[in-house]
C-alpha positions in Angstrom: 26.1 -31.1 10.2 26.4 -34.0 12.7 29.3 -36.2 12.1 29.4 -40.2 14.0 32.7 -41.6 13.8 33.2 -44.9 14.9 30.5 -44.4 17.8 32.3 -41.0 18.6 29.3 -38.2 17.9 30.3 -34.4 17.4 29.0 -31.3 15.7 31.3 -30.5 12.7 31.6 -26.8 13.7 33.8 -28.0 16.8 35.3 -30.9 15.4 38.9 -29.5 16.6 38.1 -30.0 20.0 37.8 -33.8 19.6 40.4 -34.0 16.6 43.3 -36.1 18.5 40.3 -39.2 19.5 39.3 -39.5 15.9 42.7 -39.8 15.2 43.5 -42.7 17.1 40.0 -44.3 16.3 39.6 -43.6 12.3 42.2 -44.6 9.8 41.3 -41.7 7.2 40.9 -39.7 10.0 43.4 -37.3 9.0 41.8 -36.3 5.3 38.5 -35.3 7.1 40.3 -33.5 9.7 41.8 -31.2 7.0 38.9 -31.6 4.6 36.6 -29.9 7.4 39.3 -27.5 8.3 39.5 -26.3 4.7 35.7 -26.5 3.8 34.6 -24.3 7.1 37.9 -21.8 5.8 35.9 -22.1 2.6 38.7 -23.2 0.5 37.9 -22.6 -3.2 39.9 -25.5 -5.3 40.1 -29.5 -3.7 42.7 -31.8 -5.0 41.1 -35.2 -4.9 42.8 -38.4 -6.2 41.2 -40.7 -8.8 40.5 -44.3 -7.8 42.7 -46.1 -10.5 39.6 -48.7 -11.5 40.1 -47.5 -14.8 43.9 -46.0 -15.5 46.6 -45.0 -13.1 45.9 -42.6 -10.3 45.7 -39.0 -10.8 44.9 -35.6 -8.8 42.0 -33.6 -9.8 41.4 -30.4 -9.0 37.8 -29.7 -8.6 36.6 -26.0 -7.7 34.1 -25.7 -4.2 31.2 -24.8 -6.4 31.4 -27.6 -8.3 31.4 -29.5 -5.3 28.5 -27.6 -4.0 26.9 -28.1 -7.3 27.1 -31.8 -7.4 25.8 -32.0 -4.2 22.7 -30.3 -4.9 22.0 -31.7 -8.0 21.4 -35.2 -7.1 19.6 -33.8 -3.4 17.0 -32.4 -5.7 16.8 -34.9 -8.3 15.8 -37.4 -5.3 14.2 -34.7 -3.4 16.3 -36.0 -0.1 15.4 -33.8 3.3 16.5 -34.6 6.7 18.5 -37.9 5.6 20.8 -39.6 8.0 23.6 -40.8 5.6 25.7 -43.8 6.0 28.9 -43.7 4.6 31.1 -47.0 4.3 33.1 -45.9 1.3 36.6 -44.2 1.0 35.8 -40.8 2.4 39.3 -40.1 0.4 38.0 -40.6 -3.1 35.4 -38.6 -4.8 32.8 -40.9 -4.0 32.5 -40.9 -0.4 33.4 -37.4 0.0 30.7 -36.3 -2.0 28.8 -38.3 0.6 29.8 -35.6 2.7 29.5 -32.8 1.1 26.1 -33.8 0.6 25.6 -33.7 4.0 27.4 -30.3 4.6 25.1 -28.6 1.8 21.9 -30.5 3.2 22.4 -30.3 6.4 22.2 -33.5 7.1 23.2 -36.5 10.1 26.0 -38.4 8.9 28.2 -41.3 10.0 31.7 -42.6 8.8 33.0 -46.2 9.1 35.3 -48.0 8.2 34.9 -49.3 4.7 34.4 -53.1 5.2 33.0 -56.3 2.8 29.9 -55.9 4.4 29.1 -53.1 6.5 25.6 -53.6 7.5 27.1 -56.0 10.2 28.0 -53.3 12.8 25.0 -51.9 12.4 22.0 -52.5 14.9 19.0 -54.1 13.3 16.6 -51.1 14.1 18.5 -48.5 12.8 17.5 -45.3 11.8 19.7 -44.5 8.5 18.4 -43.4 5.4 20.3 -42.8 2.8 23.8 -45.4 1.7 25.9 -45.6 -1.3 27.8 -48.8 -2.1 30.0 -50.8 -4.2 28.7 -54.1 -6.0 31.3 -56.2 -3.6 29.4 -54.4 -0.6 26.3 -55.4 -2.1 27.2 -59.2 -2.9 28.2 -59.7 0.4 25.1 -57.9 2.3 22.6 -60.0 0.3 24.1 -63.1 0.9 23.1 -62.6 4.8 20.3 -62.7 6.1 20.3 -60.1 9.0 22.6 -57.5 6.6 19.7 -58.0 4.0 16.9 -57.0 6.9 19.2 -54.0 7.9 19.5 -52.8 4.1 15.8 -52.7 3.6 15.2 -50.1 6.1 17.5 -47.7 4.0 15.3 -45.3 1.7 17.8 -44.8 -1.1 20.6 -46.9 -2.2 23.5 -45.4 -4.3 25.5 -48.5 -5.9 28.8 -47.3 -8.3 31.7 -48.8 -9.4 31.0 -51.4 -11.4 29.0 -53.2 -14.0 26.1 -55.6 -12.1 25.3 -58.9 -13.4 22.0 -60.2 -14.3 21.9 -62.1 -10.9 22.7 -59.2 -8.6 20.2 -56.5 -10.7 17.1 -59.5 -9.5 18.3 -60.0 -6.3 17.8 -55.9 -6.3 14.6 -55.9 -7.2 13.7 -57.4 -4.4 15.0 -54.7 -2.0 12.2 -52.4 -0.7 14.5 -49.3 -1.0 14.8 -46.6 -4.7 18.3 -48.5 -5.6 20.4 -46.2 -8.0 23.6 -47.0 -10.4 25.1 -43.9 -10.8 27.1 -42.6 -13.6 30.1 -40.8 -13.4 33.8 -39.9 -12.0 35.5 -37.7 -10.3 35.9 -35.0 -12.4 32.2 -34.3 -12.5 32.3 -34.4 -8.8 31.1 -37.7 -8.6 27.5 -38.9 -10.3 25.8 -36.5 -13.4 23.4 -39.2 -14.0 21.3 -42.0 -12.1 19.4 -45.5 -13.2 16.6 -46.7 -10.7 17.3 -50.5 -10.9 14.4 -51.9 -9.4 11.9 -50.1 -11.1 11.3 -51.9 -15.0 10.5 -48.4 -16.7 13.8 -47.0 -15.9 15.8 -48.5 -18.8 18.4 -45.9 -19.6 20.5 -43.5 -17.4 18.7 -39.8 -16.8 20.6 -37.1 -16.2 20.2 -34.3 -13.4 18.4 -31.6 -14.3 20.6 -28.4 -16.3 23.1 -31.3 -17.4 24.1 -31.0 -21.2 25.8 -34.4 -23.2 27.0 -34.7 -26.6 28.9 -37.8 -28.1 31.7 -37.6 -31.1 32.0 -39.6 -34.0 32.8 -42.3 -32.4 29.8 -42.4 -29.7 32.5 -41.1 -26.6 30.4 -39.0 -24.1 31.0 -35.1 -23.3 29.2 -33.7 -20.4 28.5 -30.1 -19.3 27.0 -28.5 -15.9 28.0 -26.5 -13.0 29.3 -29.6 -11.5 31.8 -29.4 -14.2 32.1 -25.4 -13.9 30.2 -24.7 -16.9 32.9 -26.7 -19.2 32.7 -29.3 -21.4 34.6 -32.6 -20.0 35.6 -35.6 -22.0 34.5 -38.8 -20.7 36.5 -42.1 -22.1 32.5 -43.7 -22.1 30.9 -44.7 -25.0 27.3 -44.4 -24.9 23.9 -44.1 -27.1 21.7 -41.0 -26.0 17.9 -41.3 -26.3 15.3 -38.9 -25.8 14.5 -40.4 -22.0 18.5 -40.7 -21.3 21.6 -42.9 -22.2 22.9 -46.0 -22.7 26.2 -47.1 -21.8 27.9 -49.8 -24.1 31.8 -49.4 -22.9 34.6 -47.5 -22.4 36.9 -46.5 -25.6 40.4 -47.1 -23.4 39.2 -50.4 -22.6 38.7 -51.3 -26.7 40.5 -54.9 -27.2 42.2 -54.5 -31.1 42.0 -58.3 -31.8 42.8 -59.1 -35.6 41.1 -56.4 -36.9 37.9 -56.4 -35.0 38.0 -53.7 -32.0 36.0 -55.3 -29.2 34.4 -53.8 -26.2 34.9 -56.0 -23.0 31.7 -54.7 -21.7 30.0 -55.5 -24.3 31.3 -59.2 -24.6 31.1 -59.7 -20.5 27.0 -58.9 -21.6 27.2 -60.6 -24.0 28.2 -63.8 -21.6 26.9 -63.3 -19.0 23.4 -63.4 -20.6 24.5 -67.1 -21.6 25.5 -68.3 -18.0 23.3 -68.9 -14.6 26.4 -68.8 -12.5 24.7 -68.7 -8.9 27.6 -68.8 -6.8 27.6 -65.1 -4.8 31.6 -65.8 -4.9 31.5 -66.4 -8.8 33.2 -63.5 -11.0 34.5 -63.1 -14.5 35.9 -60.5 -16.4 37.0 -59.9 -20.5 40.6 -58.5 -20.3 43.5 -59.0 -22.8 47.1 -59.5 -23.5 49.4 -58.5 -26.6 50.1 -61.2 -29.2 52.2 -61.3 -32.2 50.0 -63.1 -34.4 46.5 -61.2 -32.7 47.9 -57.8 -31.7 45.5 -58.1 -28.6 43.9 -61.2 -27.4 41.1 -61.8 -26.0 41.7 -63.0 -22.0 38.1 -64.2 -20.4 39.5 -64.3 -16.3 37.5 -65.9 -14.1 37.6 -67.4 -10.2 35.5 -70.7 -11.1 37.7 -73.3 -12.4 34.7 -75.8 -12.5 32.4 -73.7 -14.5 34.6 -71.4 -16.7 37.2 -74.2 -17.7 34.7 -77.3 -18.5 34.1 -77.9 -22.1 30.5 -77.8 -21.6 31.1 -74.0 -21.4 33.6 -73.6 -23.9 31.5 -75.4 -26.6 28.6 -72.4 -25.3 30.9 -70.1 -26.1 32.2 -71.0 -29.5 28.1 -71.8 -30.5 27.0 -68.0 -29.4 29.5 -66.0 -29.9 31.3 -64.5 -33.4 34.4 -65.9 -33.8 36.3 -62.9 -33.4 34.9 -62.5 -29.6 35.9 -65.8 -28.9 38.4 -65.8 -25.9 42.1 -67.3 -26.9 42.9 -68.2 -23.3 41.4 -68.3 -19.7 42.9 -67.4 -16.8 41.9 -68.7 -13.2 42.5 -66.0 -10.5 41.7 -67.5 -7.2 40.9 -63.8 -6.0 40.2 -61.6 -8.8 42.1 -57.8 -7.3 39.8 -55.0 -6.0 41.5 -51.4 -5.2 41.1 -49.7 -1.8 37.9 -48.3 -3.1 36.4 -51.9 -3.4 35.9 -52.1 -7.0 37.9 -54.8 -9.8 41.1 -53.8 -10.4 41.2 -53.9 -14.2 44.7 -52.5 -14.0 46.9 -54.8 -12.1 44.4 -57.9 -13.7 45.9 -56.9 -17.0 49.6 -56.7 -15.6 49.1 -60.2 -13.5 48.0 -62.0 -16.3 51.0 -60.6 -19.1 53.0 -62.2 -16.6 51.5 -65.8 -16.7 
């Protein structure tokens, strides 16, 4: 494998000999470091730390052959051969390391950056990468320019996770020249299980890699089973609907608002308004999140960064016209930056403590 950091190029068997130059240049520098330095020791068990998107931070610990596993289940489900990855993602969370064990297993070029808003900018405009994975806030930001947009389409497969797209970003994708993939899944399955091509129309649910077993409970939660997962059965929190060509994802049971009576998925409900809205602003987000109440148990919170739009009664009167009553939202909440973690995607989290505090 060869490794580019920050313009500094060296062959991964002798990255000790240029260890103390990375350091100074590459702010996660230190992780690789000892990632390598274990991986060529061929440690069997990684600890790797959850991103906290969805529920406080956590260390899992994930075998080397489930590792090796998830890396060569999605390089044969997209058949990739002599890529030249780019990774701008935390190389620290399950993500963008699997970006490079991809690479190790592959044998594949690879370069690490800096994660940034948009990194296409750095890059020159004929570059020669092939293969990216990103998170919606990357996205937003590298299709609203130009010259970031021109550097994208010479990518041949897109990886975007993290996040639920809106109706405006999944057309803008269609345009893209590239195979652009939401993946589906979290760390402890060593990153993605299960991909959806966005810009092709017959892809309409998620497909699983190939030797991947799901089942759902009762109440519709997803189990999934591979050698990613070493051959056990793990316990998602996602709610889904399996078909015979894949799944459906409908929400997250942990993120279930309990709101007089009626148990309503956020997800659901952001569709649900989003479908209603032709919000063009790139900088324009929203989000369903809640608070306790005495009289509700949970209310429904709709947070948003658009006073103009979200808080006119134009919008409201929408709103009470299209949705059921129960769904309605009991109070908006204008947050001039709506919070991202240091893996780039909405903080869910720390929204839900900022607002029990207005």
């Amino acid at each position: 494998m060869f490794i580019t950091i920050n313009n500094l190029s060296f062959n991964s068997e002798n990255f000790d000999k240029v260890s103390v130059k990375f350091h100074q240049l590459f702010n996660q520098n230190l992780f690789l470091f000892e990632f390598l330095k274990s991986w060529y020791q061929e440690k069997l068990v990684y600890e790797i730390l959850t991103s906290g998107s969805t529920s406080s931070q956590k260390q899992i610990r994930l075998k080397r052959t489930s590792l090796i596993a998830g890396a060569n289940q999605i390089i044969d489900f997209l058949k990739l051969k002599n890529e030249n990855i780019l990774c701008c993602i935390p190389i620290d969370k399950i993500g963008g390391l699997m970006m490079i064990v991809r690479a190790l297993v592959g044998d594949f070029k690879i370069t690490i950056t800096t994660p940034t808003a948009d990194p296409m900018y750095e890059l020159v405009k004929n570059h020669d990468f092939s293969f990216v994975s990103l998170v919606p806030y990357q996205l937003i930001n590298i299709l609203n320019n130009e010259e970031s947009f021109s550097k994208l389409n010479r990518f041949k497969i897109i990886l975007i996770g993290g996040a639920a797209l809106n109706n405006d970003l999944q057309n803008k994708i269609k345009k893209l020249k590239p195979d652009v993939y939401h993946t589906f899944g979290m760390t402890e399955t060593c990153s993605n299980f299960a991909l959806k091509k966005l810009n092709n129309e017959s892809w309409k649910y998620y497909k699983p890699y190939q030797n991947i077993k799901l089942k759902v409970d009762s109440l519709g939660i997803l189990s999934v089973k591979g050698k990613q997962t070493d051959n056990k059965w793990i316990k998602t929190n996602d709610i889904v609907k399996i078909y015979d060509d894949g799944f459906e994802f409908i929400g997250r049971s942990d993120f279930v608002i309990n709101t007089g009576g009626f148990k309503i998925s956020p997800e659901v409900l952001e569709k649900k308004i989003q479908n209603l809205i032709d919000v063009k602003s790139e900088n324009t987000e929203f989000l369903i999140s809640l608070v306790n109440s005495q009289e509700w148990g949970q209310m429904i919170v709709l947070v948003h960064n658009n006073i103009l739009f979200f808080e006119n009664n134009d919008f409201k009167k929408l709103l009470k016209s299209s949705l059921e009553k129960h769904e309605m939202p009991k109070k908006f909440v204008f947050l001039e930056k709506i919070p991202k973690n240091k893996s780039m995607k909405t903080d869910r989290k720390s929204i839900q403590n900022i607002i029990a505090k207005i």
